[in-house]
N, C-alpha and C positions, 0 to 999 in steps of 0.2 A: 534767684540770685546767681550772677554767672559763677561767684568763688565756690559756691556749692554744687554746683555741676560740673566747675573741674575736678573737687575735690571727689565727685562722684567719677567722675570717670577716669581717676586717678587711681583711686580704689579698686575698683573694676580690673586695670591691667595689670598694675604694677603688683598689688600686697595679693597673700595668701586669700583662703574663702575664710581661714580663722580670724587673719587679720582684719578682713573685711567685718565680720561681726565682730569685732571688736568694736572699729570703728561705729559702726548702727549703736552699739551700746553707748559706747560716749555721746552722739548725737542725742540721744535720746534721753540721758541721764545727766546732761548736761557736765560730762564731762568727771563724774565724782562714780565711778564703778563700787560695787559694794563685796565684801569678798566669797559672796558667789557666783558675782560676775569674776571673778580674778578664777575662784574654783573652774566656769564652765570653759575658760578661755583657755586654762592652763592644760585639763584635760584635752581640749577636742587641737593644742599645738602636739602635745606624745601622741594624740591619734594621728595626725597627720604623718607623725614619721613611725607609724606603725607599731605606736604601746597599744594595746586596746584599752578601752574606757568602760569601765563595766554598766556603767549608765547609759552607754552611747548616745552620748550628746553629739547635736546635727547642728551644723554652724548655720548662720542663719544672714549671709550678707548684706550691707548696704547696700537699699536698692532708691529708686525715686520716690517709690512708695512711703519712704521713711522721711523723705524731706519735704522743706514746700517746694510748693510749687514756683518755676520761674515768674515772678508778677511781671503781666505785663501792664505799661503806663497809660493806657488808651481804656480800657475795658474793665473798670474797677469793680471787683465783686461787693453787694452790702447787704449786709446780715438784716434780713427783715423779721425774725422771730426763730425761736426753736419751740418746738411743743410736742408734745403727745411722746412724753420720756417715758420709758417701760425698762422697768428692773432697775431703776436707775438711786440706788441704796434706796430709802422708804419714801421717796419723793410721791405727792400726791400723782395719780394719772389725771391727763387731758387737761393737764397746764399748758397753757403760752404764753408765752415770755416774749414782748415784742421789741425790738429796738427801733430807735429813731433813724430812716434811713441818710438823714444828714445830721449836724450835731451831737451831740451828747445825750447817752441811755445812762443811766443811773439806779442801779437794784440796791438798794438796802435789804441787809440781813444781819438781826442779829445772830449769836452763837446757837447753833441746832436747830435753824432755820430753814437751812438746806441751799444755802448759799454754795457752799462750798462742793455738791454733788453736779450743781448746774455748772461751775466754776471746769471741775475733772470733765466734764463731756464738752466741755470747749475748746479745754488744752488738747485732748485728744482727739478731737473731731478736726482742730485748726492745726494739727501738729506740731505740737506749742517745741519750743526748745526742748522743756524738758519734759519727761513722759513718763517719770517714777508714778507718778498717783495714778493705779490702776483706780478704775471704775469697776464697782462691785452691785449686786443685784441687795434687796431686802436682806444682811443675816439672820433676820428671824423666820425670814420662810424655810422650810421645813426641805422646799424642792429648792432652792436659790440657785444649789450646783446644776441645774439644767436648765436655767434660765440666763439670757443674753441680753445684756443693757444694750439701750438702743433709745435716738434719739432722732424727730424729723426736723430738718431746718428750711427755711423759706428764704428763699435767697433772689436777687436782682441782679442781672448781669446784661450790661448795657442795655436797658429797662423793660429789660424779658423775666418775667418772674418764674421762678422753677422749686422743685423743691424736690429736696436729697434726704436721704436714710444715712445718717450711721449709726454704727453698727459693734462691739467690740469685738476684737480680732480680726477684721476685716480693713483692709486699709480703706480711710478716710477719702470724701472724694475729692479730686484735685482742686477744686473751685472754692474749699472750706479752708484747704491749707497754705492760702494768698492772705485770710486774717492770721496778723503776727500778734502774739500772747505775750501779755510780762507778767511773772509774780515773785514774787521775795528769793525765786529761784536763778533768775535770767541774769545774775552781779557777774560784772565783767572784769573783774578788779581781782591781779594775784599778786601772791609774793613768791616771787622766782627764786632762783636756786642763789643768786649773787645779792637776794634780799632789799631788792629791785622790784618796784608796783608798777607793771603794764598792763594798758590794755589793749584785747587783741579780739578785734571781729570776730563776726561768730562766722564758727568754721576753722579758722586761722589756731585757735586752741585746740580744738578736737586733734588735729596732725600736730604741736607741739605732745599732746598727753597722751599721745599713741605711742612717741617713741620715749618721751621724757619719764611718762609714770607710767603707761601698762609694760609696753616692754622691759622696762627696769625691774618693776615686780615681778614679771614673768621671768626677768633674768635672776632675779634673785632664788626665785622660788626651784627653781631649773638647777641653780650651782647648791643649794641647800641639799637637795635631791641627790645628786651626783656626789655631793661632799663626801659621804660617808657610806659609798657603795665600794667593798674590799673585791680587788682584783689582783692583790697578790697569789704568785705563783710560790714565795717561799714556801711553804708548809708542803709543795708538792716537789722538792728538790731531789728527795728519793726517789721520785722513779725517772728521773732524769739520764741519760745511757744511751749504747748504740742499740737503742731497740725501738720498734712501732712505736710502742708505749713513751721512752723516753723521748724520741723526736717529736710526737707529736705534745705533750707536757712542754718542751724547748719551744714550741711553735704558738701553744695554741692563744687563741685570741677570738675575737665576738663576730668573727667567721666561719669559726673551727664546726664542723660539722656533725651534732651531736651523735645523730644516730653512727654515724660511721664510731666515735667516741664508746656507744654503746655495747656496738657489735665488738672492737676489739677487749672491751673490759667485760664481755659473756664470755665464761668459758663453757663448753657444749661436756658433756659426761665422758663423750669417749677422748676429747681432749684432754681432763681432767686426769683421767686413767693414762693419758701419753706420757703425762707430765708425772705422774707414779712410775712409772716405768722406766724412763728416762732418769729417774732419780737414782731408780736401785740397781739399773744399767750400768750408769757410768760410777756406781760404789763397788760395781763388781771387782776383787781380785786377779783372776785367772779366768777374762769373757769367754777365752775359746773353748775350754773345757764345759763352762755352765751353757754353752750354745750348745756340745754336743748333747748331754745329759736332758736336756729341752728337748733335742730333738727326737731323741728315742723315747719321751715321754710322749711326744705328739703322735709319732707311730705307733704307740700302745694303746694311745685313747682313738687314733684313727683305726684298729683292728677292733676294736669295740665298737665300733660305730658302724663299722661292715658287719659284726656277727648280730647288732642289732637290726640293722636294713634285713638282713638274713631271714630273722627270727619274724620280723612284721610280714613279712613277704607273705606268710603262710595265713595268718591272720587280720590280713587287711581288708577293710570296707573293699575294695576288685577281688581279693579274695572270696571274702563272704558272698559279695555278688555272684561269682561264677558259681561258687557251688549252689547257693540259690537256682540259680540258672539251672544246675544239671538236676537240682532232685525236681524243679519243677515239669521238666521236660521226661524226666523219666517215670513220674507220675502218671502227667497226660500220655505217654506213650503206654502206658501198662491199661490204664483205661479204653486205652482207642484197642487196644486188642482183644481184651476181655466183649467189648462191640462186637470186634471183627468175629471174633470165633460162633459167637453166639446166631449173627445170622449166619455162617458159614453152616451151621448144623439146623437151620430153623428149615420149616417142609417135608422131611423124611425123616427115617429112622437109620441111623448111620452105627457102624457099627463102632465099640468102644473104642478109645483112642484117635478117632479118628480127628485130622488135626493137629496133632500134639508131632512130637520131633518123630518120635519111629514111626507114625505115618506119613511124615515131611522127607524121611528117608528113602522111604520107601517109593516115595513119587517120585522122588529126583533119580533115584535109579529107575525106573519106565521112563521117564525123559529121555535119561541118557542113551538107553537102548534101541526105544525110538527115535530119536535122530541121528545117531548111528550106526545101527546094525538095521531096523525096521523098514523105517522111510527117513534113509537120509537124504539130506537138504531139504524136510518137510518138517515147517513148525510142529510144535508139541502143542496138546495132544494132535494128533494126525486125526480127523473123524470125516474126511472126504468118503465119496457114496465106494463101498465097499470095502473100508478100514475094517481094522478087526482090534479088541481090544491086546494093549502087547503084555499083559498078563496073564487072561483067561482064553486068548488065542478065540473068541467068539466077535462076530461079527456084531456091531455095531450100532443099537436101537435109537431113536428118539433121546428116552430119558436115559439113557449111559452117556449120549453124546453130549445132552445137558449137564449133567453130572460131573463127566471128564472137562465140562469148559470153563464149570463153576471152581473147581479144585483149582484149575490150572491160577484162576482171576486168584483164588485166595493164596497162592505161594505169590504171584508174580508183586503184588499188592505189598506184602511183606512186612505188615502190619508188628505181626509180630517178631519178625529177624529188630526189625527198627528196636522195639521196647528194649529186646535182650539188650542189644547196643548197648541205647542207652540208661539202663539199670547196672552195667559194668562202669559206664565212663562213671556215675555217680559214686559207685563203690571202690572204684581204683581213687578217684580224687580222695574223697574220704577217708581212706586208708595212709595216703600220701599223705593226709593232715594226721593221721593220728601218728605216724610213724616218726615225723619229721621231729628235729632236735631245733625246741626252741631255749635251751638256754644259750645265756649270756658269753659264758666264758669268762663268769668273773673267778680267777682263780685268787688263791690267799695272796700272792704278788699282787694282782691288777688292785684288788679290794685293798691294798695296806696302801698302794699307792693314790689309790682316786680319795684315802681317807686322808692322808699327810696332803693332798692339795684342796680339795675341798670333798667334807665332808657331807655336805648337803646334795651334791652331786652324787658323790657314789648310794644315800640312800636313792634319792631319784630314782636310780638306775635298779636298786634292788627291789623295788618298790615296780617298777613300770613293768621288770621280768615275770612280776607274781601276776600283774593284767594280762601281759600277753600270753600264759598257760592260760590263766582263768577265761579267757576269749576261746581257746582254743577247744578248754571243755566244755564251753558254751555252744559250740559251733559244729559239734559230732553230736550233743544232744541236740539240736535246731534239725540236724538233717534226720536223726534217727524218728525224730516228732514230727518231721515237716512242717514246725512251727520257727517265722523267723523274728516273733517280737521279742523286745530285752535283751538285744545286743549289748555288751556289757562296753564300759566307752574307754579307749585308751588313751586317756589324758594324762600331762604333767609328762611328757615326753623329753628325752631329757638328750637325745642327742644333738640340736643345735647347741646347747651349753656344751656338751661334753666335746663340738665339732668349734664352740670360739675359745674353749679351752684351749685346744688342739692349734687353733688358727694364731694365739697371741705368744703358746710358746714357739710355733716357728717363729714371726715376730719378733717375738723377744731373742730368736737364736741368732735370726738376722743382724739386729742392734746389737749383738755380745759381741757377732761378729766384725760390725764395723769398728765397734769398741776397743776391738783388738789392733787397730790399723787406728794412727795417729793423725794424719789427715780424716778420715773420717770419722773420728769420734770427735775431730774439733769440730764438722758438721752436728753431731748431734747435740755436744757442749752448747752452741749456738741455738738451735732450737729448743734446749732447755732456759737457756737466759730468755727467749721470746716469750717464754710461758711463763715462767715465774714471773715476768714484768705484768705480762695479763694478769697472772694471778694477784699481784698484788694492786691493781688498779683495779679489778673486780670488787678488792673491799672497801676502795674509796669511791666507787665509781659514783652514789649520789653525789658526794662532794667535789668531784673534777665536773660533773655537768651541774650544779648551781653554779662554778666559778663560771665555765662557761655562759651560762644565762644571766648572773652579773654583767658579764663582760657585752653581752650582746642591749641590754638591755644599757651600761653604761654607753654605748655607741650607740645608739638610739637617741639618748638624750643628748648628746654630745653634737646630734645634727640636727637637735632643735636651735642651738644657739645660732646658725644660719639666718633662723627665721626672726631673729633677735636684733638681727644687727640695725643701727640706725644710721647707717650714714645716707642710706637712698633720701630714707625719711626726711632725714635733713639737709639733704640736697633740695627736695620736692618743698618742705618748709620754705625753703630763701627765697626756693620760685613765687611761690604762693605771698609770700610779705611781701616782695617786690611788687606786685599787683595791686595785693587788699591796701596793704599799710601807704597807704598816699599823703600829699599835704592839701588835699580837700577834704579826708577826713581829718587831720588834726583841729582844722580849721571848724570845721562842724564841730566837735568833741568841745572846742572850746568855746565855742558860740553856745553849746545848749549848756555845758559848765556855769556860764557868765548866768544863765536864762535859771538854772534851779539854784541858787543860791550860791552855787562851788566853785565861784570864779576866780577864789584863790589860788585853787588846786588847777597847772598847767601842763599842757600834752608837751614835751619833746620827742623826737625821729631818733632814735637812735639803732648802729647800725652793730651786730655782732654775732655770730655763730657758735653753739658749740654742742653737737652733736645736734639732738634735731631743733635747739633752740634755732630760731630765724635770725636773721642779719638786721633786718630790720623790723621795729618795733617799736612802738606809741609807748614812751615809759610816765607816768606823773613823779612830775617834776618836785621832789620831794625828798626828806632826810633821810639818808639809811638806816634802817633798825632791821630791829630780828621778829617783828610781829607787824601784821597788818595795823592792831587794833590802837597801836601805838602812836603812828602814822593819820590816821583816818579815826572820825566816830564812826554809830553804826549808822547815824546820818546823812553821815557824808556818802558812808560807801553804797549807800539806797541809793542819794541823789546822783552819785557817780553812775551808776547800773542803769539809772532813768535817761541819763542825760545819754549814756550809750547806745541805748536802743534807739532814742529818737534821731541819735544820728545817721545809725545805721538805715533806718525808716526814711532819714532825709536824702541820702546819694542814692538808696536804693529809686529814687523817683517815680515810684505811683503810689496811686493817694485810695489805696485799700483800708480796711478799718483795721483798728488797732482795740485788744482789750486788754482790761487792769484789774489785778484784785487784790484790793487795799495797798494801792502803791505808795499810801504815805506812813505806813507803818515804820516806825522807828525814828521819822521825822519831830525837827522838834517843830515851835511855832512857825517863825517866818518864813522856811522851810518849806513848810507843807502850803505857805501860800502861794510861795513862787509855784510848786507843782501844780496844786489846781488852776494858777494863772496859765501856765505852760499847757495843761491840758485842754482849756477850754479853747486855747489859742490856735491848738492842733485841729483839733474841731471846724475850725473854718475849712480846713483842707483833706478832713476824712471821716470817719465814722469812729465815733471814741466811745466804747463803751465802759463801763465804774461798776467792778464790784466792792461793795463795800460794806462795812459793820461801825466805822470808825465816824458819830455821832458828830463830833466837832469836824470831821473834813466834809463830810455830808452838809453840814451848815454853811460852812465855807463855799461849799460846790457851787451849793444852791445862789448862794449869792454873786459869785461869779457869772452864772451861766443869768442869772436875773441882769446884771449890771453889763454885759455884754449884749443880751438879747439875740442868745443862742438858739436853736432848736432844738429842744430836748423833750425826752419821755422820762419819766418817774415810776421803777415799781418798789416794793416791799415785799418781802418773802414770809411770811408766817406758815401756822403750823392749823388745819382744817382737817375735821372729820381723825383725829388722831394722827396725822401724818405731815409731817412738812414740806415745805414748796411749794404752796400755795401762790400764787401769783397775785396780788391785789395795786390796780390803781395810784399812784401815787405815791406819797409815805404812810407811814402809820400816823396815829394823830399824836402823839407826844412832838411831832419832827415838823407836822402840815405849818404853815404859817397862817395868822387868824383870818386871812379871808377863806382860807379852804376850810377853814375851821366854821367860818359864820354861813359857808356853803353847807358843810354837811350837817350842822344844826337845822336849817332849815329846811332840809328832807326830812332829816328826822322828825319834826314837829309836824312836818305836811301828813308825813305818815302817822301820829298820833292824832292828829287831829279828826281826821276820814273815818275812826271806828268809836272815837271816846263815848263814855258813856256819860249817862247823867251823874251814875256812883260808881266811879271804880276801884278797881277790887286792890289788891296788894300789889299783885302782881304791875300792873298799869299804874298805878303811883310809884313804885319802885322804876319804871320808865321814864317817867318823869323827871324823878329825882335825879336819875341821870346824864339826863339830859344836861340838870342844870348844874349838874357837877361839873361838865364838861362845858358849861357855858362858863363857870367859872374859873377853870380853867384858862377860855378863849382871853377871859379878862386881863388876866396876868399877861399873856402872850402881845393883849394888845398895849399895855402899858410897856413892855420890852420893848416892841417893834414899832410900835406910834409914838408913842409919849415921849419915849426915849431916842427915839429914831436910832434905834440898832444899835446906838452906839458902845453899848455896855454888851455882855451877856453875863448869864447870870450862870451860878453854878451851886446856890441853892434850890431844893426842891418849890420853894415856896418866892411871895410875892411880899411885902409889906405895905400892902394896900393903905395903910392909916398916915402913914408916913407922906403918901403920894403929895399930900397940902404942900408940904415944905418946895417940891421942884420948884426951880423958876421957873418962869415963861410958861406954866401950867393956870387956865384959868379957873377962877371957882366953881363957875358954871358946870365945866366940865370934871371938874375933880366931884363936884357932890354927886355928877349922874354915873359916875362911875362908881362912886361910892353905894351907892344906890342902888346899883342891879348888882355888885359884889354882894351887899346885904342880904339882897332877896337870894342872891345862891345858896350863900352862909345858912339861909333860915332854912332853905329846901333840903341842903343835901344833910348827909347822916354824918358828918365829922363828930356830933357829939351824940349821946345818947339821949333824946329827945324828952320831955316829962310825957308820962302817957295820959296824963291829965287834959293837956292840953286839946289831946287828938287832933290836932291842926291838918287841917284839908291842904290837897297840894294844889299847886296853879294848876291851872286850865291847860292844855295845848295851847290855847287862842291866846293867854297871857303870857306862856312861854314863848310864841311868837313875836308878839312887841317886847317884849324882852332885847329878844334876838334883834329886834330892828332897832331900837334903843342902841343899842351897843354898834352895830353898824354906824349908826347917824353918827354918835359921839367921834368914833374914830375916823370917820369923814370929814368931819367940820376939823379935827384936829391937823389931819393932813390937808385941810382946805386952808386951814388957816397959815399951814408953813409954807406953800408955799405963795400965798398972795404975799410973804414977808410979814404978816400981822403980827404983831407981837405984843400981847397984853399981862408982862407978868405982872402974879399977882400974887402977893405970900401969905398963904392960908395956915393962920396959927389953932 
């Protein structure tokens, strides 16, 4: 349909992706949203302008997939059966349902039949208008949630047979959705806002209810929302001022920048302590005096803090290290000489002392002599060929000369000058540690003062002086032991406090100072006011950012209303009537009007706008009120809905099939004839398929499509093997007329007769009996539709066979053979409770057969006789 492909590609550019599913929802729902359609729409319009959805719903646009197909006129698709339904609610499997590919298909079903499952996979498989009745699998199976109805259809398309899957959730295939669906859903019939009854093409409503009823709801729902979100600033008019805090309160709004809001409403500790400061600053009396008295406070704690650096010096982890250092080195070197001396004396017999200092003395004086008085400018010892020793004044052997070279190797080596060394450095440090003056210097002034400022400090401090001795006794026993584990540890060190003591009264002597100078205390005055305004927006700050996030969150919504607006809508409206709304449809509307009965009821053009209402518009020509029902029955407004679609069916021009289920429900008599007349009429020019339950229009049908000599198929839907949708032939027999009646009597008989026995049993007389209950049955049917020649129907259960003598134009002949095999029924079948005296045998097959043919012949000759014109009445008293 062209109006639906512009509307599709109207959709596409112009509206939102919410808008668009919107749209898809009206299509599909024929235009009546429910309010979780209005919930998914209203959400996923705030997401669009950035509310989040906590559901996050995903919009879901109109696409082609959602509409039919453009029919073309040349290439008519027709439905040649659907079968092999799976999941499809409890419907039997490996049904087929066939239609007539020209003429009229006609299903009877009564209620829980399963009419109505075949019915939903038609709407959705053909894309009927409307699409509320999902298609659900078995609820009694156990697995349902994992199973996907699904149905096959056989289909003709310019007379190539093919055949398609659908599927739920999956769009339908293009070729299914060229058959157009009516059912009690498709009324084209409204009352407008001026209480005015138009009707408007399909399509032509969906963009009316898009901007008329969702967007209105969605506007209402929108200003509901916004109504009663509070963005006043009064409550925040105290912190209003020339400060951050007041400017920004003066300013803010659902731009304002929270965290920057944040950070000026944190106030940080050492800000907190400015703003202490700052307070007791400018309550000062006389600042320049309390600046001095600060500042020789801070000198006093800064002289402590040097006599402390002082005191650790001696005792510090580099301290310990170093003397670590010297006892370790003066160990090893006391070891390495106790080596050295040992082999110095290892090989001969040396005599006492030797070694030691007074014979170390004693060498260095022969050095000295010998190099200069002996052999000067000749190393020591001198032992060249004729040396003489420069002590014992003898000349110079072998082992002297060894002796003198080994002495010389053990001073020059000096193994031992080294140790002396370093057993002094260890001993001078050590003594410097014990010597050194590690107190404090807290005199009874410093201690009355460090107590009148803070009293936890001056413990600190007396407390740190008693580790730094106790380290110090620690640290002359470590070296007297040469052990250095259990360092004792100097924690809780107390001169960075005693050093931001020190740091806040200059500080503070600073600020006395400026305090004292009137230009610059109006600088500090001012950053006292920047602080207190933080301060006191610190204790509102949750409540200044909820206002905030009102605010951000009111402008949020505020630019949904954008998405609100109708006037495009209703611009695209007037286009769009301009088009649809013609006077070849009026013309149709009122020709099928005339055709179902509503010929009273007439179309006028009328032309008007207002907002996305269209200009023009098809109204029925009728009295104003304030209710449909007032106006119109619910007859009329069927036959209106019926006559609409087949208009629309008529301009659209091609001759695709069309299905109906129970389209005369609510009709009254004459009513429901015109419809069946009209339908069977359609039929010449397309594929009409009838679902129905409705007994009396079913009679009707049937005799329409008989009295025209239509082409039609017949089924009936019952309930097989525990489950319905059964597909079966024809009607049921209550509905058959008696020759389909005296048809399947005589199969049945053919089949009883092939096994009967000579005595049978209960079971096979009970068949029997059946039978001829049913032939009694046919009997009644044929006095309705022979005797009477249809012209009555009847709507008691039963017949008055006795009576039958009085008809006129009935002959005797014929009233007693009728009489006659009604008897034998009456005697067979079980209506009364039998005497069991009697034990009465039941017919034969073979006798239920001339039965059967009996009653054939009678209502042959009767219809022979009407129509050679014979006419022999004859009144049977």
């Amino acid at each position: 349909m062209p109006l639906l492909d512009d509307i599709l590609a109207w959709s596409s550019t112009a509206l939102t992706t919410w808008q668009r599913d919107a749209v898809r929802r009206l299509f599909q729902k024929e235009g009546k949203l429910s309010n979780q359609d209005y919930d998914d729409l209203y959400a996923m319009l705030r997401s669009a302008h950035g509310l989040p959805d906590p559901q996050n719903r995903q919009a879901v646009p109109l696409s082609k997939d959602h509409l039919p197909v453009n029919v073309s006129d040349t290439t008519p698709v027709v439905l040649l059966a659907m079968r092999d339904l799976k999941h499809v609610n409890r419907i039997a499997p490996s049904q087929k349902l066939e239609f007539a590919p020209r003429g009229v298909t006609v299903i009877y079903g009564g209620n829980g039949s399963g009419k109505s499952g075949y019915f939903r996979v038609l709407k959705q498989a053909c894309r009927a208008r409307d699409l509320v009745d999902t298609v659900h699998p078995d609820v009694s199976d156990p697995d349902a949630s994992s199973k996907v109805p699904e149905a096959t259809f056989d289909i003709e398309v310019g007379g190539q047979p093919r055949a398609l899957i659908w599927r739920r959730g999956i769009t339908p295939p293009d070729e299914l959705s060229t058959v157009a669906v009516f059912d009690k859903r498709c009324a084209r019939a409204y009352l407008i806002n001026e209480q005015d009854v138009a009707y408007l093409p399909y399509g032509l409503d969906i963009v009316e209810n898009l901007g008329r009823v969702v967007l209105l709801e969605l506007g209402q729902r929108l200003n509901a929302e916004i109504t009663p979100i509070n963005t006043d600033t009064a409550p925040f008019a105290d912190l209003l001022g020339d400060t951050a805090v007041g400017k920004m309160i003066a300013s803010v709004n659902s731009t304002t920048d929270s965290k920057k809001v944040t950070a000026l409403g944190t106030l940080t500790a050492t800000e907190t302590v400015r703003l202490a400061g700052l307070e007791k600053t400018l309550a000062e009396h006389d600042p320049k005096a309390k600046a001095k008295a600060l500042l020789l406070s801070a000198q006093r704690i800064d002289g402590l803090v040097l006599r402390i650096d002082a005191a650790i010096a001696w005792v510090s982890d580099p301290a310990i290290e170093k003397l670590k250092k010297y006892d370790a080195e003066a160990e090893a070197a006391s070891n390495a000489e106790a080596v050295a001396a040992a082999n110095f004396r290892a090989g001969e017999e040396l005599l006492p002392g030797t070694g030691e200092q007074v014979w170390k003395d004693l060498f260095e004086a022969a050095r000295h002599y010998s190099t200069g008085v002996a052999y000067p400018g000749s190393t020591f010892p001198y032992v060249d060929l004729g040396a003489k020793c420069t002590l014992c004044q003898q000349s110079l052997d072998q082992a002297t000369t060894e002796r003198l070279t080994r002495f010389e190797r053990f001073l020059t080596e000096d193994i031992a000058k080294a140790a002396t060394e370093k057993r002094e450095r260890r001993a001078s440090t050590t003594r410097n540690i014990a010597g050194a003056s590690l107190a404090f210097g807290l005199d009874a002034a410093t201690t009355e003062e460090l107590r009148q400022l803070d009293l936890s400090l001056l413990q600190a401090a007396q407390e740190f002086e008693r580790k730094v001795e106790a380290r110090r006794a620690w640290l002359l026993n470590a070296v007297k032991a040469h052990s250095w584990d259990g360092a004792s540890v100097l924690d809780d060190d107390p001169r960075a406090a005693l050093k931001s003591l020190s740091n806040k009264f200059v500080a503070q002597a600073a600020d006395l100072d400026k305090a004292g100078d009137e230009k610059q205390k109006k600088v500090l005055e001012d950053e006292r006011c920047e602080l207190r305004a933080r301060m006191s927006l610190s204790l509102r700050l949750g409540s200044v950012l909820a206002l905030i996030q009102r605010m951000k969150v009111k402008a949020m919504l505020a630019s949904c209303k954008e998405d609100l607006r109708t006037k495009a809508i209703s611009d695209k409206a007037k286009e769009f009537a301009t088009q649809a709304v013609t006077a070849k449809l009026k013309i149709a509307l009122n020709a099928e009007f005339r055709a179902l009965g509503v010929g009273n009821i007439k179309i006028k053009l009328a032309e008007r706008v207002e907002k996305t209402k269209m200009k023009h518009k098809l109204e029925l020509d009728l009295p104003a009120t304030t209710k449909l029902e007032e106006i119109l029955s619910e007859g009329e407004q069927r036959a209106i809905a019926i006559a609409s679609f087949l208009a629309e069916l008529h301009l659209a021009g091609h001759g695709n099939g069309i299905v109906f289920d129970d389209p005369v429900s609510s009709l009254d008599h004459h009513r429901r004839k015109d419809v069946v007349r009209r339908l069977v009429e359609e039929s010449r020019k397309r594929q009409v398929i009838i679902l129905t339950h409705d007994t009396v229009f079913l009679g009707e049908l049937r005799e329409a499509i008989n009295k025209e000599n239509v082409p039609h198929v017949v089924h009936h839907l019952e309930w097989g093997d525990g489950r319905p949708g059964c597909v079966s032939e024809g009607l049921p027999w209550e509905h058959k007329s008696y020759k389909d009646r005296l048809d399947k009597l005589e199969q049945a008989q053919k089949a009883l007769k092939k096994n009967w026995p000579p005595y049978p049993n209960e079971e096979e007389r009970g068949d029997i009996c059946r039978q001829y209950a049913r032939l009694r049955a046919t009997i009644e049917r044929v006095i309705q539709d022979v005797v009477l020649n249809g012209v009555v129907k009847r709507y008691e259960d039963w017949i008055r066979v006795g009576n039958l003598g009085a008809v006129v134009g009935f002959t005797e002949d014929e009233f007693k053979e009728i009489g006659r095999l009604h008897k034998t029924c009456c005697d067979v079948v079980d209506a009364h409770d039998p005497s069991s005296a009697k034990n009465a045998a039941v017919p034969s097959p073979t006798q239920l057969g001339k039965d059967i043919a009996d009653l054939r012949a009678v209502a042959e000759t009767i219809k022979a006789r009407r129509i050679k014109g014979v006419s022999a009445a004859v009144t049977v008293v």
